[in-house]
N, C-alpha and C positions, 0 to 999 in steps of 0.2 A: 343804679345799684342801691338796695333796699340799707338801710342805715340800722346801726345798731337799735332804736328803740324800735322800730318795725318788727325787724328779729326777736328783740325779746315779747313784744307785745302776742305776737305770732306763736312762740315755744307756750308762755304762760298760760293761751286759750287754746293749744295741742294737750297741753297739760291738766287743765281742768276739765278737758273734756275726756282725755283717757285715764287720767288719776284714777279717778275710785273707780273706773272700770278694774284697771289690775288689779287695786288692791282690794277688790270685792272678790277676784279671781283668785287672788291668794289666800282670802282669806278664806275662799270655799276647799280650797284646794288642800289646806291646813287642817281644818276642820275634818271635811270628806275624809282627810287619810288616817288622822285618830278615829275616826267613826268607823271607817274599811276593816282598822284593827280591831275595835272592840266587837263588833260581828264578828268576825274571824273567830274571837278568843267563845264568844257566845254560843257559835257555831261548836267549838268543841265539846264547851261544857255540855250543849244540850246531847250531840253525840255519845257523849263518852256514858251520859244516865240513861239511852238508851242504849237498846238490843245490837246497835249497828256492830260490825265488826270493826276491831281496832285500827286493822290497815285501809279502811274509806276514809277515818276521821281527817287525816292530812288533806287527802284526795282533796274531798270537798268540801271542808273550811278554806281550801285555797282557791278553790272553783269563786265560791260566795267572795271571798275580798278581791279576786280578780274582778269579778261582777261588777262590785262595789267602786274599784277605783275606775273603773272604766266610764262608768256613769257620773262621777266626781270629776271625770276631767270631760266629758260633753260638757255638764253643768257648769264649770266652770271658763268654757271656751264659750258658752252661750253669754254669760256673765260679759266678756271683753266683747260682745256684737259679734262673733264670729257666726256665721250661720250651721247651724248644726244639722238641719234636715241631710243636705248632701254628707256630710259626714257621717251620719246614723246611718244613711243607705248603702256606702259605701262598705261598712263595719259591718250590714248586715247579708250585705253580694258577697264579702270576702267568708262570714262565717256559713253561710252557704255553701261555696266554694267547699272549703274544708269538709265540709259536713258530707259532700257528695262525697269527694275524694278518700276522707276514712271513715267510709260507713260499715264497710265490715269491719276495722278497730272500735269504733263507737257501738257496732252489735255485742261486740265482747265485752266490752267494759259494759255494759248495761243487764247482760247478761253473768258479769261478777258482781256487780252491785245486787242482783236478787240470790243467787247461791247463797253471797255472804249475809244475805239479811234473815232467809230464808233457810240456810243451810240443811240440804236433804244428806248434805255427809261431811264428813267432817274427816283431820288431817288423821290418817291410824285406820279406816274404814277401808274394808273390801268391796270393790265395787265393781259395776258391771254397767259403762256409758260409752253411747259414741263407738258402739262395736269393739271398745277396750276394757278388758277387766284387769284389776290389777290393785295396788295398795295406794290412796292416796297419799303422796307425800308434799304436796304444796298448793294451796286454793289461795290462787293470784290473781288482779284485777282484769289481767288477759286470758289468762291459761290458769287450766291446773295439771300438776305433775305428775303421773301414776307410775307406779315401778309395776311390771308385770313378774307374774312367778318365777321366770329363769332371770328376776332381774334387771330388764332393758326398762332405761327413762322414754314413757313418752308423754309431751306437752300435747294436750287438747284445749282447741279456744273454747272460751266458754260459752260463745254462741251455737256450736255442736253441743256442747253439755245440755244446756237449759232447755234446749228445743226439742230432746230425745227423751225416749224412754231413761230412766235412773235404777239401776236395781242397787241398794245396798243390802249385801249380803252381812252384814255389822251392825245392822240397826236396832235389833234385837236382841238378847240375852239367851234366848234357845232356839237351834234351829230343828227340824224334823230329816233324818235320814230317809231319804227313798231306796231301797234296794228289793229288786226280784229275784228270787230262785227260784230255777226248773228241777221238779222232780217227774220220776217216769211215771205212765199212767199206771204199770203195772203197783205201783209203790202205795201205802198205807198214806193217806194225806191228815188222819189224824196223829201220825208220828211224826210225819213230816213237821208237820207245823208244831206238834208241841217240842219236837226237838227246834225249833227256831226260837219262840217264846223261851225256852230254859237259857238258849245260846243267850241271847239278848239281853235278858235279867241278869247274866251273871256279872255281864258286866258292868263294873261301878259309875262308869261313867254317861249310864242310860239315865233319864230321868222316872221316878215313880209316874211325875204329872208334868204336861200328859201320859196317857198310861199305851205304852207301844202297841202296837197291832199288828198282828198277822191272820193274813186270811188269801183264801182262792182268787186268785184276781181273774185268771184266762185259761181256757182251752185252747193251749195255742198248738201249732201241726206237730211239735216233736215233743213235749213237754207241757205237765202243768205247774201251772206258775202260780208264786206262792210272793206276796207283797208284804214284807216286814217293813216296818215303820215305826223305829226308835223313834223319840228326843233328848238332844243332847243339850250342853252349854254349848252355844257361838265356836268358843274357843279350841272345844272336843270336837268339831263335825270332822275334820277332815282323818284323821289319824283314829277316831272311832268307827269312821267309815272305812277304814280299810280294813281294820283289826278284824273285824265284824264279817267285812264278807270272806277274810281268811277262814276267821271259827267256824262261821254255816258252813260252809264248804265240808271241812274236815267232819264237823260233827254230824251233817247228812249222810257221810258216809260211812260214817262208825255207828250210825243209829240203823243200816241197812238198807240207806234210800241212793237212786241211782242221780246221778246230775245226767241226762242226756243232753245230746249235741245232734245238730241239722243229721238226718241221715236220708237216703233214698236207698231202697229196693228195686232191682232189676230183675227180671224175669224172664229166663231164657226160653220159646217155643218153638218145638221142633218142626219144624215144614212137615207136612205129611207129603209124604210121595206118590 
């Protein structure tokens, strides 16, 4: 049976040889995790003085100090002889793993990271993505919100956003009305149209510039078609555009010109006998 000075002789050289192992581990470990933090805190300042948008800066200041203490505790398990290779491999099967299993949540979030960097619309915007039009009302690291015109929420990932056509109908300041009337061939097209031109000036909320247009667009089978093309404000198109095709309407008709509709002609032939 080994005697106590064996014992101690034994602990003493267990001792000197793992001592400043650990406490080289701790003291990495110490160090590394003020270090973890002040990146972190680095990571926001630089975020916040730039462009990025406000709700990434958390994201990925906490991405960068996960990073960081991750590496602080290999480094530090290296520090005590631990071998780290298989543990690096292990760390990086497992984020593989992950990575296969949510790679469509990783398309969305990668694809919120450039919306919000990049932003082609913004929350208040009419927009027309992902075969949904409607109003933005939330741009999330997953999804964003859109309320459509009668109202209904619907969430789209942002990897259907970014990868599609965008139209934002908000992104400029005036948009241009497209509207046709048919007047009859028998009808005057120089009344026709200068009563459109008067309809359209009258009202205030046309723009001088650009300066609207009407003109002959088509011979079409029942009707010639007549292409006016206001500019309004953004904010005027929708309720200008209605006003608008009520007036032409009425005032085609009080200026003498007919609105026709599809017609056909039959022609009845008597059999001769």
């Amino acid at each position: 049976m080994p005697d106590l000075d064996s014992l101690i002789g034994t602990a003493t050289a267990v001792m000197a040889i793992w001592a400043p192992k650990v406490l080289g581990a701790i003291a990495i470990g110490f160090f590394g995790w003020i270090f973890a933090g002040w990146l972190r805190a680095f990571t926001r300042r630089l975020l916040h003085r730039s462009p990025v948008d406000d709700m990434l800066i958390p994201f990925v200041s906490g991405i960068v100090y996960a990073l960081a203490i991750t590496i602080v505790g290999v480094t530090a398990l290296g520090a005590m002889g631990v071998g780290t290779a298989s543990f690096v491999a292990v760390l990086g099967a497992a984020g593989l793993a992950v990575a296969l299993a949510f790679q469509g949540t990783f398309s969305n979030f990668a694809a919120g990271v450039m919306l919000l960097t990049f932003r082609p619309f913004k929350v208040g915007d009419w927009v027309e993505i992902a075969g949904t039009a409607g109003t933005v009302k939330e741009i999330a690291i997953f999804t964003c919100v859109i309320h459509t015109g009668d109202n209904i929420e619907i969430r789209v990932p942002n990897g259907k956003i970014f990868g599609e056509t965008i139209k934002n109908y908000s992104a400029n300041e005036t948009r241009r009305i497209d509207l046709v009337m048919g007047v009859s061939y028998d009808d005057d097209l120089a009344v026709a149209a200068r009563t459109c031109m008067d309809t359209i000036s009258a009202d205030p909320r046309v723009l001088a510039e650009p300066a609207p247009v009407v003109a002959v667009s088509e011979l079409a089978d029942s009707s010639v078609n007549l292409v006016v093309r206001p500019w309004v404000q953004t904010g005027d198109y929708w309720k200008t555009r209605w006003d608008l095709t009520r007036a032409l309407k009425e005032n085609l008709e009080a200026a003498g010109c007919s609105i026709p509709y599809p017609q056909r002609d039959v022609h009845l032939l008597e059999e001769a006998k």
